[in-house]
C-alpha positions as CSV (number, residue, x, y, z in Angstrom):
1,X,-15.2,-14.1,1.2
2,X,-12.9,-12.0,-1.1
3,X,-12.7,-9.4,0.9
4,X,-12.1,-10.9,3.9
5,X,-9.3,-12.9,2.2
6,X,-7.6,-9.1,1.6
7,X,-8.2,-7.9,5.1
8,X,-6.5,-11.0,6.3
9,X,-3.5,-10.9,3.8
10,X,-3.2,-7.5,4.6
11,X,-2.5,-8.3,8.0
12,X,-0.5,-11.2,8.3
13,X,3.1,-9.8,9.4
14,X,6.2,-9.9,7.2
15,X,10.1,-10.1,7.8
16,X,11.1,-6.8,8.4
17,X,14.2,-5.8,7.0
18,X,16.8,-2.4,7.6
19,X,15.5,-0.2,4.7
20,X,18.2,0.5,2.1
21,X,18.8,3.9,0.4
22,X,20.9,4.5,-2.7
23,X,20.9,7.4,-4.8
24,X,20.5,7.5,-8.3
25,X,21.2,9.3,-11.9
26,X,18.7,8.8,-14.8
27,X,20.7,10.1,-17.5
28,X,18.9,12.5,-20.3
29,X,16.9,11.2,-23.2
30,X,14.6,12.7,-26.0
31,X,11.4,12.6,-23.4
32,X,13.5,14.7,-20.8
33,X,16.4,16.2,-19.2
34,X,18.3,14.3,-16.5
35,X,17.4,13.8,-13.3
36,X,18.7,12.8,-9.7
37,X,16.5,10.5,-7.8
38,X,16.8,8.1,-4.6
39,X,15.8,3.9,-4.1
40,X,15.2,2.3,-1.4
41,X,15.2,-1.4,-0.8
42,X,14.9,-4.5,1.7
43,X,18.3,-5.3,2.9
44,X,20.0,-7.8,5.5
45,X,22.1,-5.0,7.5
46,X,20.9,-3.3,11.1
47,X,19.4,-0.4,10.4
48,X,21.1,2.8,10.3
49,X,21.3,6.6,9.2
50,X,22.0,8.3,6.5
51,X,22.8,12.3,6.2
52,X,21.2,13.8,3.1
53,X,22.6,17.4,3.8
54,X,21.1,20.3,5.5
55,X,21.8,18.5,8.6
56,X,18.8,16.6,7.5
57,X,19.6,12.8,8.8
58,X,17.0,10.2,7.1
59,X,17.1,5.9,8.8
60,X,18.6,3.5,6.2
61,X,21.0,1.6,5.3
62,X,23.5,3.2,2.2
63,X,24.4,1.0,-0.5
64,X,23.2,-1.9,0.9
65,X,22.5,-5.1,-1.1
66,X,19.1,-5.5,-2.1
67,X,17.5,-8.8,-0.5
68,X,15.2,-10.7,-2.2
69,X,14.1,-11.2,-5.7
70,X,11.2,-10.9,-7.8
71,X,10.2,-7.6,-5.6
72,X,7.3,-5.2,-6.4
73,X,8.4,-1.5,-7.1
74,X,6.4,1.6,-5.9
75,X,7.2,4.8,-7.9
76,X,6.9,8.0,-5.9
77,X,6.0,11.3,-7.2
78,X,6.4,14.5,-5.0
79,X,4.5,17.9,-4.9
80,X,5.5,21.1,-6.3
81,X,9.1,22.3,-4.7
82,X,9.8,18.7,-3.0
83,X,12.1,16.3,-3.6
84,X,13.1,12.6,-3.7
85,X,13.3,12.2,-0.2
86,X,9.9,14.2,1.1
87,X,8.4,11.0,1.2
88,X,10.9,8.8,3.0
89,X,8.7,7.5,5.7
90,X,6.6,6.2,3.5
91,X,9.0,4.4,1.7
92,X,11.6,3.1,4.3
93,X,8.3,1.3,5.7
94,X,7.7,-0.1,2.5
95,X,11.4,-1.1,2.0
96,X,11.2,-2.6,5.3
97,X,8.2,-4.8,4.3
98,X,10.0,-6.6,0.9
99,X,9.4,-3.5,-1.6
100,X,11.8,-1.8,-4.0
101,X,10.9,2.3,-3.6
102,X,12.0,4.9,-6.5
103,X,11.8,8.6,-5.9
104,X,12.9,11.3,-8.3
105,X,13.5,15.2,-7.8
106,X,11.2,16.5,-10.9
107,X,13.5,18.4,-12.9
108,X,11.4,21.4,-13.6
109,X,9.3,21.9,-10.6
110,X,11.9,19.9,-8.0
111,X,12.8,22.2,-4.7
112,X,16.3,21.5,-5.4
113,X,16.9,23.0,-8.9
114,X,17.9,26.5,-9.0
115,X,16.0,28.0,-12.3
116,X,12.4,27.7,-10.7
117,X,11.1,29.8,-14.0
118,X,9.1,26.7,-15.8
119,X,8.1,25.5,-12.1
120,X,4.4,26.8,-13.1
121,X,4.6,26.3,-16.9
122,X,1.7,24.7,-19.0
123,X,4.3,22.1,-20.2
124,X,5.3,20.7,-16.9
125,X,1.9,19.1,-16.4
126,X,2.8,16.9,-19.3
127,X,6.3,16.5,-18.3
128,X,5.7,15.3,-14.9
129,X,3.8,11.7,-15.9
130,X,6.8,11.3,-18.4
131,X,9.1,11.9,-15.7
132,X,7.7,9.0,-14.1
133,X,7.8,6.7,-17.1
134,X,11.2,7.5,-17.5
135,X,11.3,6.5,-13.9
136,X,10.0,3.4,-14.3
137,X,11.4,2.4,-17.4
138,X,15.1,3.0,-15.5
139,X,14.2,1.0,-12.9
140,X,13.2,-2.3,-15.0
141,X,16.6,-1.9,-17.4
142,X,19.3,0.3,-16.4
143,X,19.3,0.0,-12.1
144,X,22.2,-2.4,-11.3
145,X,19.2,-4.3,-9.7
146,X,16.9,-4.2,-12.3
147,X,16.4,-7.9,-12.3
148,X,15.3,-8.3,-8.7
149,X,12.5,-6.2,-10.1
150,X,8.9,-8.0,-10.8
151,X,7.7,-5.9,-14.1
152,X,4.1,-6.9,-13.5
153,X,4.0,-5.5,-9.8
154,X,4.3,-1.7,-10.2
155,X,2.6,0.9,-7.8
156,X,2.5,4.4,-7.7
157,X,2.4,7.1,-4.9
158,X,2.3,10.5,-5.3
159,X,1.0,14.2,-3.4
160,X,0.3,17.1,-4.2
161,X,1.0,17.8,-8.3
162,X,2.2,14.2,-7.3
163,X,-1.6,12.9,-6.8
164,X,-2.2,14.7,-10.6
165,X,0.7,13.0,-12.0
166,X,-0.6,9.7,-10.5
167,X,-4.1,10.6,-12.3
168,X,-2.8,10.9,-15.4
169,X,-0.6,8.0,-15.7
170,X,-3.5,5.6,-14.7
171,X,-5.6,6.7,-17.2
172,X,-7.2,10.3,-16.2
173,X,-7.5,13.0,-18.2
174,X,-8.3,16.6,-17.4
175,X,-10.8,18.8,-18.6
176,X,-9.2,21.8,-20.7
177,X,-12.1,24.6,-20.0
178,X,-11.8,23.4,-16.4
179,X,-8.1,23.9,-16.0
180,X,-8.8,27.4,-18.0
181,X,-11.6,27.9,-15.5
182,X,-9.4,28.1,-12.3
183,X,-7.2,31.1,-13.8
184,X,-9.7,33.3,-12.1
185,X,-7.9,32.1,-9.0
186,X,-4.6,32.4,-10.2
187,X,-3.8,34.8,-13.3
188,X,-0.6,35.4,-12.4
189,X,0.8,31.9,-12.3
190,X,2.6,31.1,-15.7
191,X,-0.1,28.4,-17.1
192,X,-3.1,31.0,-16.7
193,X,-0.9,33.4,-18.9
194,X,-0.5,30.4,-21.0
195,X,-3.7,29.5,-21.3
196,X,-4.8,33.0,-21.5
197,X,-2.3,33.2,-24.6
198,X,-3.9,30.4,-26.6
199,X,-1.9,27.7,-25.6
200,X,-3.4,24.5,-24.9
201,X,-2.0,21.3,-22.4
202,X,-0.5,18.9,-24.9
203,X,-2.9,15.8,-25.6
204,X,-2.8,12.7,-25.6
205,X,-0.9,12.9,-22.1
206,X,1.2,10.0,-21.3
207,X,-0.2,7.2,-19.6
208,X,1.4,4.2,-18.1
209,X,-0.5,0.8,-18.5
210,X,2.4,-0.8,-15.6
211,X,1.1,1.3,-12.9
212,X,-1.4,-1.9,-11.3
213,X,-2.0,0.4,-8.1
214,X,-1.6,3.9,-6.8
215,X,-1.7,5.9,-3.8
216,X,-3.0,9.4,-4.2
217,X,-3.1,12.0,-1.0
218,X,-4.5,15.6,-1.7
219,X,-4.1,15.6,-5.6
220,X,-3.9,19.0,-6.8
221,X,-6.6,20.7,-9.2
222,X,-8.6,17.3,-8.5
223,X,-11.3,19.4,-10.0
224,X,-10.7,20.0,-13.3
225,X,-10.9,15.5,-13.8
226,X,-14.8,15.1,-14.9
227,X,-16.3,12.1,-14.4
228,X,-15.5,11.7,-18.4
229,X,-11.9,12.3,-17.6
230,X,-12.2,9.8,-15.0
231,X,-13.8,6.5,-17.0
232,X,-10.7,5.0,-18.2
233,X,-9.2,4.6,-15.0
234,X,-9.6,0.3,-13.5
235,X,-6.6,0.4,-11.3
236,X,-7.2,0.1,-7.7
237,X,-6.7,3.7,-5.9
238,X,-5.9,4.7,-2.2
239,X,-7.1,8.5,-1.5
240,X,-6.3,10.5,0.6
241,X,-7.6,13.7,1.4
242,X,-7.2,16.6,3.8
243,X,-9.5,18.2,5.9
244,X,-8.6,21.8,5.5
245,X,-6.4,21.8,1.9
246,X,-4.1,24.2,1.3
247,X,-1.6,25.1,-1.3
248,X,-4.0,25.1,-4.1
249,X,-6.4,21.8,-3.1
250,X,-10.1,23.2,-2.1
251,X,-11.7,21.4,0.6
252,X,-13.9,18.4,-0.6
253,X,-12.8,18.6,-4.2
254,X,-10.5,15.5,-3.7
255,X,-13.1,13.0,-2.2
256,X,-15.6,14.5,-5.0
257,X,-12.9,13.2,-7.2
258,X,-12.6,10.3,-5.5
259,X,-16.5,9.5,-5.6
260,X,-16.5,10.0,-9.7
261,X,-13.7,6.6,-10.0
262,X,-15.1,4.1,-12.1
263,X,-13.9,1.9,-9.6
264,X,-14.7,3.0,-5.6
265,X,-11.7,3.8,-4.2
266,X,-9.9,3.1,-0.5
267,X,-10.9,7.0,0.9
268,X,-9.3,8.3,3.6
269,X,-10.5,11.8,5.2
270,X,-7.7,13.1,7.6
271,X,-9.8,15.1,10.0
272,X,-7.7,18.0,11.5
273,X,-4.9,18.3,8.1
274,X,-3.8,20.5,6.4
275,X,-2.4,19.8,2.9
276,X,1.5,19.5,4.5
277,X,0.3,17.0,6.6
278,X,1.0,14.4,4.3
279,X,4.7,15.1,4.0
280,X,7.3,12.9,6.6
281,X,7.6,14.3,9.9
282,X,9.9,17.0,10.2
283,X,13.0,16.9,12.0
284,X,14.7,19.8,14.1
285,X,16.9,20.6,10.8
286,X,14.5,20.8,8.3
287,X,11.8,22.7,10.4
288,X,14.4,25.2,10.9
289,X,15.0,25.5,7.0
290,X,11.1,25.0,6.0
291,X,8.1,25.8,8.5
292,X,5.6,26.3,6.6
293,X,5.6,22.6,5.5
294,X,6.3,21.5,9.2
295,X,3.7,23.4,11.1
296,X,0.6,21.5,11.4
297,X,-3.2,22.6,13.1
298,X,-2.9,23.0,16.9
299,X,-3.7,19.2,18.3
300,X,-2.7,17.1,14.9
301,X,-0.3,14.6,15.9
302,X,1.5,14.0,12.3
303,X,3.7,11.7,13.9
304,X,1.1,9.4,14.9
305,X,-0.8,10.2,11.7
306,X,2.2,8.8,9.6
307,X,2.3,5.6,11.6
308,X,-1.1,5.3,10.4
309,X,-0.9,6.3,7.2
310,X,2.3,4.2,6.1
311,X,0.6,0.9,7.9
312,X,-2.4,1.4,5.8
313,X,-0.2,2.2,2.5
314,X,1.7,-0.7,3.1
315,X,-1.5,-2.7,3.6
316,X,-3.2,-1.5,0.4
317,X,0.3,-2.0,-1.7
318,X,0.3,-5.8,-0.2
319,X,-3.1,-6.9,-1.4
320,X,-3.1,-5.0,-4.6
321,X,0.7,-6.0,-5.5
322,X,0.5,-9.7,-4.6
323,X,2.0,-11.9,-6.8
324,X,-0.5,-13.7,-9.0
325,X,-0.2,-17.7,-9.5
């Protein structure tokens, strides 16, 4: 009877709204550097566009005012050389549905910052998960709409280095002779050297007790999280996982990963994708400027896979986010 209840609430239609999209500032603190970010929220306006540069042109609404109070907030974490908006689909149709959305650009591994030298360092697989509790600690106090915000009802997406980020704040915690282990792979990048050197990924990483769902697609270095690494995680995960990888994920290791969650998971196998897959649709500017991320498998429809996709976020995010009475 429980679960039919969820597939039913999951279903039932809500108001949709124009999705509004404000950028942001998190200023500097002792855990990190600054850092440039994006929100997006439900709003009363007709929808509209907004131009992010590039020629790149994104649907919202800017600076709208936020409709709606006590609203869940989804955190969004992107992969390796993104950036705040690489996700946008994703969270206009959230916004759309009653959700506040936060991206940031990671300052240290973000496609938008010019020094790319720590971009592959040991620390920034620590720094990332703090990143994201900065994130969410703006969010709840300094956001000029901080208290439209329901503190209990926080979610988490994330791709790529995202999906590891996402692993770690909910409680994982990954093997040190496994990371060490994949060097074979990859001696050159910075963190073999590293690693090779002595040094060690700083423990305890941070966690973040808030996060009551996330959303994972294609996790990087899934592997290296033993079932040990694993335990502590209770929250209720969505995974999704490529056919083909790419970009450092193997084939299969993410629904292995998936398999060794204390608690099963929502698994989604994306027959026909490749790892980019799971970034928005690209338009005629930004395919132009990136194609490797915009080129999919001859016959994968990521249009119509993203319709998919966001529906079934947006389902997941509405049972697992619900207010409680």
């Amino acid at each position: 009877m429980r679960i039919l209840f969820l597939l039913l609430f999951a279903s039932l239609p809500l108001t949709a709204h124009a999705a509004g999209l404000q950028f942001i500032d998190v200023p500097p603190a002792a855990a990190g550097p600054a850092m440039t970010g994006a929100v997006w929220t439900p709003c009363a306006a007709k929808p509209g566009a907004v131009t992010v540069g590039f020629g790149i042109t994104v649907p919202g609404t800017k600076d709208c005012p936020v409709l709606g109070r006590n609203l869940p907030l989804v955190v969004i974490s992107h992969g390796v050389g993104g950036w705040s908006l690489g996700h946008h689909d994703v969270a206009e149709t959230l916004a759309d549905a009653g959700f506040v959305v936060a991206a940031i650009d990671h300052p240290e591994d973000g496609g938008r910052i010019k020094d790319r030298s720590r971009a592959d360092a040991l620390q920034v697989w620590r720094q990332r998960p703090a990143d994201i509790r900065r994130l969410i600690d703006y969010m709840l106090t300094v956001w000029p709409g901080h208290d439209l915000i329901d503190p209990a009802r926080i979610g988490f997406y994330g791709f790529s280095r995202g999906g590891f980020t996402g692993l770690v704040l909910i409680g994982g915690n990954p093997d040190q002779e496994r990371l060490a282990a994949i060097c074979k792979d990859y001696a050159k990048l910075q963190t073999c050297q590293q690693l090779k050197a002595g040094e060690r990924l700083a423990e305890p990483l941070p966690h973040d007790p808030r996060i009551r769902a996330a959303v994972l697609a294609d996790p990087v270095l899934s592997r290296i999280f033993l079932p040990a690494g694993l335990a502590d995680i209770r929250v209720p995960t969505q995974i999704w996982a490529s056919e083909y990888g790419g970009d450092g994920v193997v084939p299969g290791e993410v629904a292995t990963m998936a398999n060794s969650l204390p608690v099963p998971p929502d698994l989604h196998r994306v027959r026909g994708a490749e790892h980019f897959a799971f970034l928005a649709p690209c338009g005629a500017a930004l395919a132009k400027l990136a194609p490797v991320v915009c080129t999919d498998r001859p016959g994968f429809d990521r249009v119509a896979f993203h319709a998919a996709m966001d529906h079934a976020i947006l389902a997941f995010f509405r049972v697992q986010l619900a207010p409680k009475h």
